[in-house]
N, C-alpha and C positions, 0 to 999 in steps of 0.2 A: 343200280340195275344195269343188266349189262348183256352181250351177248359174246356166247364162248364157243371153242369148236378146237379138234385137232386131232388128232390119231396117235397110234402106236403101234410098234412094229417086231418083230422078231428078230429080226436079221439086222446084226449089228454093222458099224460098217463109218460112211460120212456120214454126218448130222443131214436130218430132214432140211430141204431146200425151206428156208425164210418165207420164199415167192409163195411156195404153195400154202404156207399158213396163213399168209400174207390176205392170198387168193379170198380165200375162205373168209378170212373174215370180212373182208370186201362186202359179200353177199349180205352182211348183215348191220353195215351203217347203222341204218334209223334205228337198230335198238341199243348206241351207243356212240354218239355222235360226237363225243367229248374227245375219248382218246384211243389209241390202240396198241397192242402189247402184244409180242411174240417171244416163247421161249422154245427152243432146240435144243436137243444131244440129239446122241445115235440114236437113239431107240423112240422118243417123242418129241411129239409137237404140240405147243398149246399155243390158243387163240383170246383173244378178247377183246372185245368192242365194249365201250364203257361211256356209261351215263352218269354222271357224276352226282351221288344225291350223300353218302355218307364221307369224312375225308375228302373234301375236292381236289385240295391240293395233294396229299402224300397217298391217295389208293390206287395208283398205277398197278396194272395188272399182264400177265401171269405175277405172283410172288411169291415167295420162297419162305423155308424157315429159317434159324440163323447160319445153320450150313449149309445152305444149299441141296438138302438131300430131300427133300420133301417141297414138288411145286403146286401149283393151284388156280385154276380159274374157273372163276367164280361167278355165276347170276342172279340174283336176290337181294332179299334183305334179310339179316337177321337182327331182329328189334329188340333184342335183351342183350344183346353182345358186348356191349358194357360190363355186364355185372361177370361177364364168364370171365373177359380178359380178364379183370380183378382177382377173380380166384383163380386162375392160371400163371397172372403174375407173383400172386403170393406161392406158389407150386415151384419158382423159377423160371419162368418163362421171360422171353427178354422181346419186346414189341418196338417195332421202327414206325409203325403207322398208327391210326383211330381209328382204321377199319373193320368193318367186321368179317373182312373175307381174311386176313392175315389170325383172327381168333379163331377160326373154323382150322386153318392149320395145326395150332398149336394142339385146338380140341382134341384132334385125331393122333396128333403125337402120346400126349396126356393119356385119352383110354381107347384108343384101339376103335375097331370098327364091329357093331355098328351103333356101340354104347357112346361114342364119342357124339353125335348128333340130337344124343336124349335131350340135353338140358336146352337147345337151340328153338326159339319160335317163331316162326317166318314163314318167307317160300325163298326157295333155294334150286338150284340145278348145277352141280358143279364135273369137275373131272380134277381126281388129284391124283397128281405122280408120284410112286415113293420111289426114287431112284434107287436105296437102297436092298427092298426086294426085288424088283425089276416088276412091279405090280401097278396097274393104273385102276383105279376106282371110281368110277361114275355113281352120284346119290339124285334123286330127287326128290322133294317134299312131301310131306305128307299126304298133302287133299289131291295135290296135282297143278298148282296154281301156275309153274314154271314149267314149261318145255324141257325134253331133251331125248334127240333121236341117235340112232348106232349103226351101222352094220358092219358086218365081218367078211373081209372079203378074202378069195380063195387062198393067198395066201396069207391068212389068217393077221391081217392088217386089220383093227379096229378103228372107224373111222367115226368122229359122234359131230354133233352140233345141236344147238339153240333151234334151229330151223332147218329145214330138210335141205334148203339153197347149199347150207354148208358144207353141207355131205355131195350134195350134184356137182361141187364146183370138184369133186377129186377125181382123176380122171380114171380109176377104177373101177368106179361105180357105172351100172348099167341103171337104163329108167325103163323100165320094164312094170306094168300096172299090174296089180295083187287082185286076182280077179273076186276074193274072198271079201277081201275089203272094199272094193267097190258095189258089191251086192248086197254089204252091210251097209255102206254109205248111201244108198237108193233106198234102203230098208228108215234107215235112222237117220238118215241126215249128216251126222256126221260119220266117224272113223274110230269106232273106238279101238284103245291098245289093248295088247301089244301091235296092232296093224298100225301100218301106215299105207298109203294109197299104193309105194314101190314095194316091188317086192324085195324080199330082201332086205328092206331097212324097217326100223321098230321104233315104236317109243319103249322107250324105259316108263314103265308103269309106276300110277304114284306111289308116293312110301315105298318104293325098293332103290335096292341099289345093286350096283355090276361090277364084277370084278374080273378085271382081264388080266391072266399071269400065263405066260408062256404062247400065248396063242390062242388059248383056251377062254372060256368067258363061263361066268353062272352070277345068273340073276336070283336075289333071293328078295322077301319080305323084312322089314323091320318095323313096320309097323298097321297097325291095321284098328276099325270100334270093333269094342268087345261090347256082348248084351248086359245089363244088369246082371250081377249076381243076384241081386235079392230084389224079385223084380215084385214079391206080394209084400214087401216092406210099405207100411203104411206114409203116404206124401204130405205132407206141409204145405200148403197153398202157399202160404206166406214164405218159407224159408226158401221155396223152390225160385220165386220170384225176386227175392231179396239176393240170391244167389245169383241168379240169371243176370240182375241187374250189372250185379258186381262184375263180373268175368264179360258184357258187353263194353262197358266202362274201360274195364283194365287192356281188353284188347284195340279198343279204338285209340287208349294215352299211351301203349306201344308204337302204334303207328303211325304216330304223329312225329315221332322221330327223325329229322331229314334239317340236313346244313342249305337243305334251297327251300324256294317258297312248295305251298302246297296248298291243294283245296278238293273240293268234290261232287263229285256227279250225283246230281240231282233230279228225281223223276216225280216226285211229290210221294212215291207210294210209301208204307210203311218199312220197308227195308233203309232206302237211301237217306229219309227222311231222319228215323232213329240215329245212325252215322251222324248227320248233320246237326243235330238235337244236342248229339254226348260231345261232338266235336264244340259246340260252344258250349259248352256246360264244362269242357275238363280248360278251360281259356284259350281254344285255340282263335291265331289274330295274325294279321285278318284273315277271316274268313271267307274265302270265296266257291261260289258254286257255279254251274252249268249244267242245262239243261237243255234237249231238244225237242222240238215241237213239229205237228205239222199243220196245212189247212182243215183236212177232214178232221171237224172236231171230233169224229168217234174215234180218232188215234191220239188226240192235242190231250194233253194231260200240263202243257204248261203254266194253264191257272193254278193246279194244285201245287205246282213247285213251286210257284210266287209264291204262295201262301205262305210257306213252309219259312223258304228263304225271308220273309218276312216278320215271321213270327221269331227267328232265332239271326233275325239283322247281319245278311250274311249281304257281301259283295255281288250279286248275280249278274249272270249273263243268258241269253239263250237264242237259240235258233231256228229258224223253220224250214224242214226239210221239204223240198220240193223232189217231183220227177228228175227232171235234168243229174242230181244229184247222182242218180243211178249211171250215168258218164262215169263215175268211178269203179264199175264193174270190174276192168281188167284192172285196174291196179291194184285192188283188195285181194281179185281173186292171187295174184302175183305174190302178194302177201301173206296168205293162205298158204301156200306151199302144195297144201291139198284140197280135194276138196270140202265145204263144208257149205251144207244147205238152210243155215238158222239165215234169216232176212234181216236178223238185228246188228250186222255185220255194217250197215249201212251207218245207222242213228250212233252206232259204237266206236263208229273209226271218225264221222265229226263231231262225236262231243269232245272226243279226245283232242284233234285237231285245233277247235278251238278252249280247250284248257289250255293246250301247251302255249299257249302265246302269254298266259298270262302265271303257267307254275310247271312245273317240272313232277310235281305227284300229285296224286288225284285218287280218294280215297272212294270206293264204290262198296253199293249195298248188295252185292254178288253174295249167295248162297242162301238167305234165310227162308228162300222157299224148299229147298233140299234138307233145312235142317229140322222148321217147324210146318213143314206140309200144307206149302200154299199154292198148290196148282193143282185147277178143279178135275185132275183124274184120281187124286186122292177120294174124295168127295164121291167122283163117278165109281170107286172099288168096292167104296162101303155101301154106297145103291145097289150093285150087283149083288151082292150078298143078301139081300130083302127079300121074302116071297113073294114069289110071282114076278121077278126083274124079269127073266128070261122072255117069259111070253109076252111081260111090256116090250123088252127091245125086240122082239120081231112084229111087235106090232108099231113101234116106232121107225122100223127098218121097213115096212111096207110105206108108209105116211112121207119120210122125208126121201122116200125114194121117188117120190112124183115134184117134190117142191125145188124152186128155184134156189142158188147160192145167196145170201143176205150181200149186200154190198157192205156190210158196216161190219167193224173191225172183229167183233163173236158174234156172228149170226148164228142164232135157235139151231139153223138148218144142220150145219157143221158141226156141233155141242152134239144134237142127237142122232145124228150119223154113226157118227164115230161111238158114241154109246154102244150104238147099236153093232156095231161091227163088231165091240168089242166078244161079243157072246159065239164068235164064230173060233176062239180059242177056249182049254179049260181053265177056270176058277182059276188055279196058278200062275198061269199066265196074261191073264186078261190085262194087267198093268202093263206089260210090255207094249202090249197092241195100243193102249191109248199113247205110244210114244213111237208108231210105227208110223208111215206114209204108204205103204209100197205093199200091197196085200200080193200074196203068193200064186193067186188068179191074175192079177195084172202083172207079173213078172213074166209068166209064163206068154202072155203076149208080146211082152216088152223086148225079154231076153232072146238074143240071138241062138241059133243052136251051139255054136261052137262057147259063146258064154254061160250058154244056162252045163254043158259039160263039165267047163271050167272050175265049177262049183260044185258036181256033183248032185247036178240036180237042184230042182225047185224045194225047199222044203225051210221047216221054222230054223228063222238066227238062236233060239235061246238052247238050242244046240250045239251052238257054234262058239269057241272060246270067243270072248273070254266069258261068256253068260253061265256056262253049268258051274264054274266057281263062285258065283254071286249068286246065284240061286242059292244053292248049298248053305252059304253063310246067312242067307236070309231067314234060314230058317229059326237060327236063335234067339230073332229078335221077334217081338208079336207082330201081327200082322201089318199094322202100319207103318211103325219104323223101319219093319223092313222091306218095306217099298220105298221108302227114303233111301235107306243103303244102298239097294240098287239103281237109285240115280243118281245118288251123291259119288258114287263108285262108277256110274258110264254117262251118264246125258251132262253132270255139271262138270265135269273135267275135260272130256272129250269133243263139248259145245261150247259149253258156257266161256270154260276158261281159256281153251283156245281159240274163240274171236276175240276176248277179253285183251289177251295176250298179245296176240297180231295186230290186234285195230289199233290200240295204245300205243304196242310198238311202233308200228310203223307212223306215230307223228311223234316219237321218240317222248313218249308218256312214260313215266310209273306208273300202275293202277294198284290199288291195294287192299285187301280184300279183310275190314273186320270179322267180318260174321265167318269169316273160315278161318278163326286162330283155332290150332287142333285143340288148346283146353275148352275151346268153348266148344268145339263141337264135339268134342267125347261127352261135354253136359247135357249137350242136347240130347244126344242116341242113349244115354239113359236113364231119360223121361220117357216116362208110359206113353204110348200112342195117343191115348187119349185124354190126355194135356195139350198136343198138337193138334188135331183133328177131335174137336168138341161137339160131338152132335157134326152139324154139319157146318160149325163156323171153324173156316180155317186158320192154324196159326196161333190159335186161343191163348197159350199160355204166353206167346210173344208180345201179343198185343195184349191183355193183362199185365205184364209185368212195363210194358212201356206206360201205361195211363197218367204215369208220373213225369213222362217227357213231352209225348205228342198230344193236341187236342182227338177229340171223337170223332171228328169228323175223317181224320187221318185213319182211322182205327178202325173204321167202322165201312171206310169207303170200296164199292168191290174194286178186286184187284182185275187191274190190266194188261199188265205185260209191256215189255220196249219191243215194239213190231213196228209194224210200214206198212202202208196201204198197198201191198205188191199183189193183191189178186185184182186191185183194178187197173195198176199199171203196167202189170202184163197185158189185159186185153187193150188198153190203150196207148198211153205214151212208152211203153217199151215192147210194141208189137212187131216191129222193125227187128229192134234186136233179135228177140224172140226167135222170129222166120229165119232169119241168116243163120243165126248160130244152129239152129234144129232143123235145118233146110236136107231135103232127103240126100242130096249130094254127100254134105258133108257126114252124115250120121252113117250112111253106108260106106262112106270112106275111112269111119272110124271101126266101124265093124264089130260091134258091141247088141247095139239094139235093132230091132225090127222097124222101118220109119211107120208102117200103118195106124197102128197106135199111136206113138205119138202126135201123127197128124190127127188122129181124133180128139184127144185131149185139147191141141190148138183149137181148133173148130168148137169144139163143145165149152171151151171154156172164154172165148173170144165172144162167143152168142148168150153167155150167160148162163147157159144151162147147168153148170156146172163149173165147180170150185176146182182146180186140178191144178193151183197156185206152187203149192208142196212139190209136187211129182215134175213140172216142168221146171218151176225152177234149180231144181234139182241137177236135171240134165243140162239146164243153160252151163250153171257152172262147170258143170263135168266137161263140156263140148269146150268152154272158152280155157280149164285146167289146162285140157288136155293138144289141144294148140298149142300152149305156151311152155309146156313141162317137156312133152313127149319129142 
């Protein structure tokens, strides 16, 4: 695992200065703390910071092929890379390392782009140089699990990196805010791609890749779910189960692959638990896990990961997240790059923190609510669809319009709000909204004149790329998979996986994500909806086919989520911060928002009257971002 960065350029001439790759990498230590590597010509620079988990000794990085004409740096894993060198060296291929960033080389030599990545299963974000075309190629993974940002500057100088730092550190680059993607990021919480918070700079979107020749750049697809073909083909309870079983199995004893120790985050619920379940069942030794907790029992999920870790005699450890913890605000946000409004960002970067003292990988239950439909706005799409929903949510929208916010972690109040809010879009969109914060009435308060211009005006994101392309493709799938598509494609790569990313990285973690190897999750997308969402229990066929690993109680227990008690430590122990960083000074010295609102939200939400934990904290990070970026 590693982190990479470096540019190309047109205009031949001296070799790129060492210093400036140097630079770059600099920016990104903690997610390679082991070693660092620079390669130069005329024309490129490549960077890498490297964490040492496959080859310790011989994976030094940028590396080459036996000529020198084809270079590479590399961040990832790739967990089958065994069997490809083998068949690449029976092809002729001649190997100096054990790595699998030196077999991704050869791959691309061998068949070409972008069939040379077919046989690879991982996550990956690389930049490979073919000196011979004068051609550089940026890939990232499929789901999205690794970063990797670009831009192109006037003269047509491509500059990429691991993290946004890498690209800040070039002194071409302007920091100038994408006022598009900050109004998606107020909308969603996070930044989905191709945006990033700068203008001018991009992620490379998952499953594509970039190719820059001459100056020039095009980003294309290589890979993408396709729906069922034969989607009234009769199902096998049994086979589907015995099937599922198998390809969770096969993808958790891929990942276990690592020359250092390794172990995994544990939260007791049914996703991390399964990992921990197969991880002792395929002999993985020792075992160790981690887990965070806090005081308010309606967030402490710690007795259920004892359980767990008990029942499959794992090494455990865990923690209790207190207030003060939130002291780490600017240095996560710092980590961040941009901003991102998920609060799991906290409980993510110390469980990580405290793995790393004890393993160097750390294997997580990330994605199985994206694959088998375990977050109750599933549940609340298929209520809307019922006669009479509509006139229940405005008469649930009069009702919890008078009640107070619950202090405990899903208060009734917030569940049937947002229900209810939802019916203020149509039928097709009504999923987006249960994953909205930021309704288009409170922007128009919020948004300053010169930002609400900057946009083009107040109106719906799922207008706004990249949503009418995810729309479109959702239409192949039936109706509940394809509300999975479109989070699996914006909320789990553009949230999930980048706190995921960030917070591991920065205490120089692996994280590594079973439940998203792409064979298992092209299994999942064609399963019927309603395998996944069974009536109203979520997740049905997952938990079904686990009954053979986890007790019932695991199985059966509702699901919680990794959150923080941040709507009562904003009105308390971080009321302070709150005031300073939202203070009318600075907010109109930022020149973005309106402060009248957001002084009401303080007040209303400080008094209890209201929940508005989402929308300020929101702006907290934007305000302390934006300090430290800009």
């Amino acid at each position: 695992m590693c982190g990479i960065c470096g540019l190309v350029r047109t205009a031949g001439g001296a070799a790129f200065s060492r210093g400036l790759v140097a630079g770059m990498c600099r920016t990104i230590v903690h997610r390679g703390p082991d070693d660092e590597g620079v390669y130069v010509d005329d024309r490129a620079g490549l960077g890498n910071r490297r964490l040492s988990i496959i080859d310790v000794e011989g994976g030094h990085q940028p590396l080459s092929n036996e000529d020198g004409s084809v270079w590479i740096t590399y961040n990832g894993e790739a967990y089958n890379f065994a069997e490809i060198r083998d068949d690449l060296g029976s092809r002729g291929h001649a190997f100096t390392t054990r790595s699998d960033t030196e077999t991704i080389v050869h791959a691309f030599e061998e068949w070409g782009v972008p069939a040379f990545i077919e046989p690879f299963r991982g996550m990956f974000a690389f930049a490979l140089w073919d000196k011979r075309t004068e051609t550089l190629l940026l890939m990232r993974d499929r789901i999205g699990i690794k970063p990797l940002y670009y831009t192109l500057l006037p003269d047509r100088t491509l500059v990429f990196g691991s993290e946004l730092k890498t690209i800040l550190a070039h002194p071409g680059v302007r920091r100038e805010v994408e006022p598009a993607a900050l109004d998606l990021y107020l909308t969603l919480e996070y930044v989905p791609a191709p945006y990033s918070m700068f203008k001018d700079i991009f992620k490379l979107p998952a499953g594509h890749f970039l190719t820059w020749k001459d100056g020039r750049i095009e980003v294309k697809k290589y890979w993408d779910l396709e729906p069922n073909p034969h989607p009234d083909k009769p199902v096998s309870l049994a086979a589907v189960k015995d099937e599922l079983y198998a390809l969770l199995r096969e993808s958790v004893k891929l990942r276990l692959v690592s020359d250092v120790p390794l172990g995994a985050f544990l939260s007791g619920g049914i996703d991390s638990s399964a990992v921990v379940g197969l991880m002792r069942e395929l002999g993985a030794e020792p075992l160790r896990t981690f887990s965070i907790g806090f005081k308010d029992r309606t967030y402490n999920e710690l007795a259920h990961a004892r359980r767990i870790a008990e029942r499959f005699h794992t090494e455990h450890e865990e923690f209790v997240l207190e207030p003060r913890a939130l002291e780490l605000t600017e240095k996560l946000v710092r980590h961040l790059d941009e901003p991102l409004g998920d609060f799991s960002i906290f409980p993510t970067y110390l469980v990580s923190e405290m793995a790393r003292r004890r393993v160097t990988v750390a294997l997580s239950g990330d994605g199985g609510d994206e694959l088998f439909a375990g977050y109750e706005h599933y549940q609340a799409q298929r209520m809307a669809l019922l006669p009479g929903a509509a006139a229940a949510a405005r008469a649930v929208g009069t009702v919890t319009g008078r009640m107070r916010p619950s202090k405990k972690k899903k208060g009734a109040w917030n569940k049937l709000r947002r229900f209810a809010q939802a019916f203020d879009h149509d039928a097709g969109h009504r999923h987006l909204r249960w994953m909205m914060f930021l309704s288009e009435g409170m922007k128009r308060e919020l948004y300053g004149p010169a930002f609400q211009s900057a946009v083009g005006g107040i109106g719906p994101v799922r207008g706004r790329e990249p949503f009418p392309g995810h729309f479109a493709a959702m239409n192949g799938f039936d109706a509940l998979t394809g509300e999975l598509y479109l989070d699996l494609k914006t909320y789990l790569v553009d949230d999930i996986m980048v706190k995921v990313d960030r917070m591991s990285m920065a205490a120089s973690l692996e994280a590594r994500e079973p439940l998203l190897d792409h064979k298992l999750v092209e299994f999942a997308f064609r399963l019927p909806g309603d395998l996944k969402l069974h009536g109203s229990t979520t997740k049905w066929i997952f938990k079904k086919t686990l009954e053979r690993l986890l007790p019932r109680e695991t199985l059966t227990r509702k699901k919680e989520g990794f959150s923080i008690p941040i709507k009562h430590w904003l009105a308390v122990e971080l009321r302070d911060l709150m005031e300073g960083t939202l203070s009318e000074k600075r907010v109109r010295e930022g020149g973005w928002f309106e402060y009248a609102p957001i002084r009401r939200m303080i007040d209303a939400h400080a008094a209890g009257r209201e929940n508005y934990s989402h929308q300020l904290w929101a702006l907290l990070v934007f305000e302390i971002w934006r300090e430290n970026y800009l």
